[in-house]
N, C-alpha and C positions, 0 to 999 in steps of 0.2 A: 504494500500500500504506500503509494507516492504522496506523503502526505508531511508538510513542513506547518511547526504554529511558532505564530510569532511572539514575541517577550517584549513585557512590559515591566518598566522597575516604577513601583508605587514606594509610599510610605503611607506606614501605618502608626499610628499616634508618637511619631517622631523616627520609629524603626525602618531602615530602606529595605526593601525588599523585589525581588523579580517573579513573575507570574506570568502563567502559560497561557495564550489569549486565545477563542477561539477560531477557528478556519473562517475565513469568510463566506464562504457557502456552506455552512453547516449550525444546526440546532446547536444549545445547550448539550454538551456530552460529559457521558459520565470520566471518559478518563482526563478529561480539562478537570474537573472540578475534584475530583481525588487528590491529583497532581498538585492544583493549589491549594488543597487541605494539609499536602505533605512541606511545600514550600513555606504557609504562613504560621503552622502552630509551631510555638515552644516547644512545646513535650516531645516533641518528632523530630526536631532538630538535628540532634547527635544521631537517629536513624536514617535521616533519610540527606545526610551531608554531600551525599556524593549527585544525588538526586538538585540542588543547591544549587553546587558547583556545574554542574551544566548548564542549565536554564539561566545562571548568573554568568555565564562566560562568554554566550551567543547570543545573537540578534531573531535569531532562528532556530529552532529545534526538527531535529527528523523526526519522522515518527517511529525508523528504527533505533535511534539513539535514546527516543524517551522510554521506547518499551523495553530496550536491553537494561535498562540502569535498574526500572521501577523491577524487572526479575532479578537482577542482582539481590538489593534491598529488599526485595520480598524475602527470598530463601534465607537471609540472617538477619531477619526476624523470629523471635523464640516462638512465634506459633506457627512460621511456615519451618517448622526443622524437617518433616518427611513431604516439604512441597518438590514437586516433578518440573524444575525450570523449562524442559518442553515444553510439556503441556503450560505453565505460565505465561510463556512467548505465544502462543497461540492464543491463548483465550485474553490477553490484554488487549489487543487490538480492535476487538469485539465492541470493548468500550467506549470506542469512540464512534460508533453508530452501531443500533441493532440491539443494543443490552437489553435483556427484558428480566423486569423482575415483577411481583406479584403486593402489589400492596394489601392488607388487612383492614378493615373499616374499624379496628379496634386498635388502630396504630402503629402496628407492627406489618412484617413482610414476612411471605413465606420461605421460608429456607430452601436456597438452590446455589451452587455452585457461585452464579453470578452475586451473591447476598456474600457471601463463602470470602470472595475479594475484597472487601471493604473490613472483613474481621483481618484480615492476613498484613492490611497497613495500621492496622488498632485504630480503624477511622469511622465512627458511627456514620448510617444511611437513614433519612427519616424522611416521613412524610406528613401533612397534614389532612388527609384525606378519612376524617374520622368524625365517627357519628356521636353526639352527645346525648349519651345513655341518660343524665340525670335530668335532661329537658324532658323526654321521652322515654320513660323506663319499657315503656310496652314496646315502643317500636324497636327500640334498641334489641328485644332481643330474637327479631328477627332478620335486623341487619347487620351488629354488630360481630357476629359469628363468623362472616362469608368474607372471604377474599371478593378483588373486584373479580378475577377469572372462575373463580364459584359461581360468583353474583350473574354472569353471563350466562350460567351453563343453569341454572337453578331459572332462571326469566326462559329459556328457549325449553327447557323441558316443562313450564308452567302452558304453554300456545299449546303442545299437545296435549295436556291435562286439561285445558278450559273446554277441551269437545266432550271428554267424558264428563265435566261436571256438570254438563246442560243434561247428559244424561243422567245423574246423579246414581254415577258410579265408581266414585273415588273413596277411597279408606282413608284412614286416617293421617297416612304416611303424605300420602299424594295431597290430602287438602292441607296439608303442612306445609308443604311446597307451593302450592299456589295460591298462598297468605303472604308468604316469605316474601314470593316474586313481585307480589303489590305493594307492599315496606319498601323493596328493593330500588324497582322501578322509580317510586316518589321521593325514594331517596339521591338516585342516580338523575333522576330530572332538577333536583333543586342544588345540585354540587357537578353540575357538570363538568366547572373549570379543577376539577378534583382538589380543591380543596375549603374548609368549611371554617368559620368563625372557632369554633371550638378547637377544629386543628393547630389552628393558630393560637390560640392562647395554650395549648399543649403543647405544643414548641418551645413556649417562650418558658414555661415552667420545666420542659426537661432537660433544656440543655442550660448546663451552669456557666456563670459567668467567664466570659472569655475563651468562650471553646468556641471548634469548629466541629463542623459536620457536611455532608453532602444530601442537599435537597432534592428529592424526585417529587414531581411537579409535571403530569400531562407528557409523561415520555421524553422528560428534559430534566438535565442534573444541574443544581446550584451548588455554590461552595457558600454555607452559612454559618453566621457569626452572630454572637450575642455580647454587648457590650451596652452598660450600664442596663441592664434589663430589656433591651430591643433588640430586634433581629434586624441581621441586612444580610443582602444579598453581596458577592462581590460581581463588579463588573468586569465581565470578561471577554465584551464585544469588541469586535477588531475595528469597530468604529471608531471608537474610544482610546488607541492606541496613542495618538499625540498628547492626550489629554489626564496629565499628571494628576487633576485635581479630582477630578470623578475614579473614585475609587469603592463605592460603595453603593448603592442601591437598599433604600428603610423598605422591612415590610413588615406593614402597617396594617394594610387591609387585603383582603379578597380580592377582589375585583380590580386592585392596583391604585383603584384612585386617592389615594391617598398616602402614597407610595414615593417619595423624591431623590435625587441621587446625591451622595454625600461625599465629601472630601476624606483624605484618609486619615485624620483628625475629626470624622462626623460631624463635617458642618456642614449647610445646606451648600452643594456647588452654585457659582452665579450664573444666569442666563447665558451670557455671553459664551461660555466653558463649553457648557452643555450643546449649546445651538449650532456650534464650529464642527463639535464631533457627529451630529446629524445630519450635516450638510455634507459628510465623505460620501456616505451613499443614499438614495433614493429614497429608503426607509430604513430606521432603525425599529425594529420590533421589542413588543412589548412582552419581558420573560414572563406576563402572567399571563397576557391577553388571546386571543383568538388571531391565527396566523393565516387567517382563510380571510379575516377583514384587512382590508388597508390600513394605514396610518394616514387617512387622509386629512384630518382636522376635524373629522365629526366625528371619532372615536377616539380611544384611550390615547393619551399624550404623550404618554413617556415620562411624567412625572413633571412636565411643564409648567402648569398651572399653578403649581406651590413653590417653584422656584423666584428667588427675592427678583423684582425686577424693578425698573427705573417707573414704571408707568402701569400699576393696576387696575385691572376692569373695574367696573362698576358692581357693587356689592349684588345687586342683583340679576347681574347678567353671571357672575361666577356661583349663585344659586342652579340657575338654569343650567349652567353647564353641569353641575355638579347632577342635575336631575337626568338630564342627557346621557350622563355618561352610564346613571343607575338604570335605563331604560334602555340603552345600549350593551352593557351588560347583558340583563333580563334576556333580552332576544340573542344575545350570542348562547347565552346557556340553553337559551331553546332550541335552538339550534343543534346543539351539539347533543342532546338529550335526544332528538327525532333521527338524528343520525346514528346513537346507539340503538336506537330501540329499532330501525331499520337494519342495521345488521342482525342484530336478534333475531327480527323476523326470519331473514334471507338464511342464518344459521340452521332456526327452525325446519324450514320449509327443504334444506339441502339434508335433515337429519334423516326428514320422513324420507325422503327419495333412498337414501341408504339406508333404511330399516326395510325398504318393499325389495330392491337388488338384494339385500343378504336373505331374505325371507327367498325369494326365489332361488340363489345357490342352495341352500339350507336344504330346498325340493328336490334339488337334483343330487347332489351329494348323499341324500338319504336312501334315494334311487338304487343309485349305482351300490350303495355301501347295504342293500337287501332290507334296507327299514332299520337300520343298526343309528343310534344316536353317536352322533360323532363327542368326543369325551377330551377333545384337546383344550388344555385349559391356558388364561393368560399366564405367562409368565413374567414374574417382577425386572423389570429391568433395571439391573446397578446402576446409578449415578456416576461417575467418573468423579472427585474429589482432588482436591489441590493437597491435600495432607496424605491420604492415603485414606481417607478416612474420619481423620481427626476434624476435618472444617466441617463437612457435614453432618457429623454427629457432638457441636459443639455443644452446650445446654441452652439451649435459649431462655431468655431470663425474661421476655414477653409470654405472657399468658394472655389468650383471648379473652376473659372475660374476667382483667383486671383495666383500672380507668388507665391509669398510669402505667410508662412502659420506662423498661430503664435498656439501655445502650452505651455500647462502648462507646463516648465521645473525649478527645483529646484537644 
């Protein structure tokens, strides 16, 4: 993979530091934001030194120079001692487009090799895509339980359940599921941008002062930071590359609007700063918003509106917009809501088409095999593990149906 990112040296509350920016044609990725997890925390310092020393000696990084270092530094680390540096060099790469992991509506991720990599740099992964159990104790406990990759497969097995409940021929098991799928659904329509007010103040309470961590967010990874009790985001658009002073990104709210980008002393940057570094390309995208809308001036800003400026609207024209933009919102979430529920459908309807094909093998197989029931059963497929073992079977210290999660954050 031909793939160079480029380096920026910020300062952080007076400390100089170099951080890996991302590609300019490409999302938020998880190995950008790792990468500067390992670069800006203390605690990983003396780990990840040689890591450092790269990204601080170039203007540019390969992508096989960032991924030979980060397997160095993985395998002597005391939790990769039986890690497989092949297999490491291979599955890093992955991170930087393609990473798929499985978020929890109770805080937490399910454990899978790609999870496996974030324990192996001692760098917590979070999300805020969680349901608040004590607003809604009933509903909570039909959504709280389910992953989002549950939550799909539990709505698409509900569309064939709803024909047998007009017959009212469903048990108890089945009307559990197509209860579940309607918690689900109202829940998956009002958090489309996957993430919820409650997520967000659970972020802000589990990670301690001055840590970092790596944000998944809508199949896009942040590197996030909590200082004097607020989260930001770092910025790591290659927009933003000339611009020393934008070095952070507040996140404040949901929907972004209320969102600004901060110096790396957390002060508000000035217009001028911000408005240079948006004018390198056509748009600057919004790391919370909908990427399917323009940035055209009638949707989310970028943090504009609350940046200090020589010349403020009029108090109620910045009402308005502030209503615009919640209205603007609203119908992006709908959107994206009619667009799951549309794949669902289409999952549905391709499920039943392979239940009537294997019903008809099923006929002919029994044919030929004299009425004899065929007896091959699934077999468990091993996981392949970066330890041997040891990352996938580490203890998880998330329980489903605790409020609070706790993670390795450094």
């Amino acid at each position: 993979m031909n793939v160079n990112f480029e380096t920026k040296e910020i300062s952080v509350n007076g400390s100089s530091h170099y951080i890996l920016l991302q590609t300019n044609d490409e999302e938020p990725s998880a190995l950008v934001a790792l990468t500067n997890v390992l670069l800006l925390s203390p605690s990983l310092s003396s780990f990840a030194r040689n890591l450092i020393n790269l990204v601080g000696s170039k203007r540019s990084v390969a992508m096989y120079e960032l991924v030979e270092t980060l397997a160095n530094i993985g395998i002597q680390n005391p939790n990769g001692i039986n890690t497989n540096i092949n297999q490491l060099l291979q599955i890093l790469p992955q991170l930087q487009n393609g990473l798929m992991v499985n978020p929890e509506f109770n805080g937490s991720f399910e454990d899978s090799v790609e999870i496996s990599i974030f324990r192996l740099y001692s760098t917590g992964i979070v999300h805020g895509w969680i349901f608040d159990s004590a607003r809604d104790p009933v509903a909570s406990e039909h959504v709280s339980k389910y992953s989002y990759q549950e939550a799909q497969r539990i709505i698409v097995q509900s569309y064939d359940l709803m024909k047998l409940e007009q017959q009212q021929r469903l048990d108890a098991e089945q009307r559990e599921i197509v209860e579940d799928a309607t918690y689900l659904k109202s829940f998956l329509a009002r958090s489309a941008s996957q993430f919820t007010e409650y997520g967000l103040e659970h972020l802000k309470e589990l990670l301690v002062e001055r840590s970092f961590a790596v944000l998944y967010r809508n199949e896009h990874f942040y590197t996030l930071y909590k200082n004097n009790g607020e989260l930001y985001t770092l910025v790591s658009d290659y927009a933003h590359k000339l611009n020393s002073d934008v070095v952070w990104k507040s996140l404040k709210s949901v929907n972004g609007s209320q969102d600004t980008y901060q110096t790396g002393s957390f002060i508000p940057a000035t217009a001028s700063n911000v408005t240079s570094a948006q004018n390198l390309t056509a748009e600057v995208s919004n790391p919370f918003g909908d990427d399917d809308h323009p940035n055209d001036g009638t949707a989310y800003d970028g943090g504009m509106s609350h940046l200090p400026q020589s010349s403020a609207p009029p108090a109620g024209q910045m009402e308005d917009d502030e209503e615009l933009a919640r209205m603007l919102q609203e119908e992006e979430d709908r959107v994206a809501a009619d667009r799951m529920q549309g794949i669902a459908l289409m999952q549905a309807s391709h499920q039943q088409q392979q239940k009537k094909t294997e019903q008809k093998k099923s006929k002919r197989k029994s044919f030929f095999l004299g009425g004899k029931k065929n007896k091959n059963s699934n077999e468990n497929v091993e996981n392949s593990t970066l330890e041997g073992g040891n990352i996938n079977n580490a203890i998880r210290e998330n329980k489903k149906h605790k409020k609070k999660k706790s993670c390795i954050i450094m």
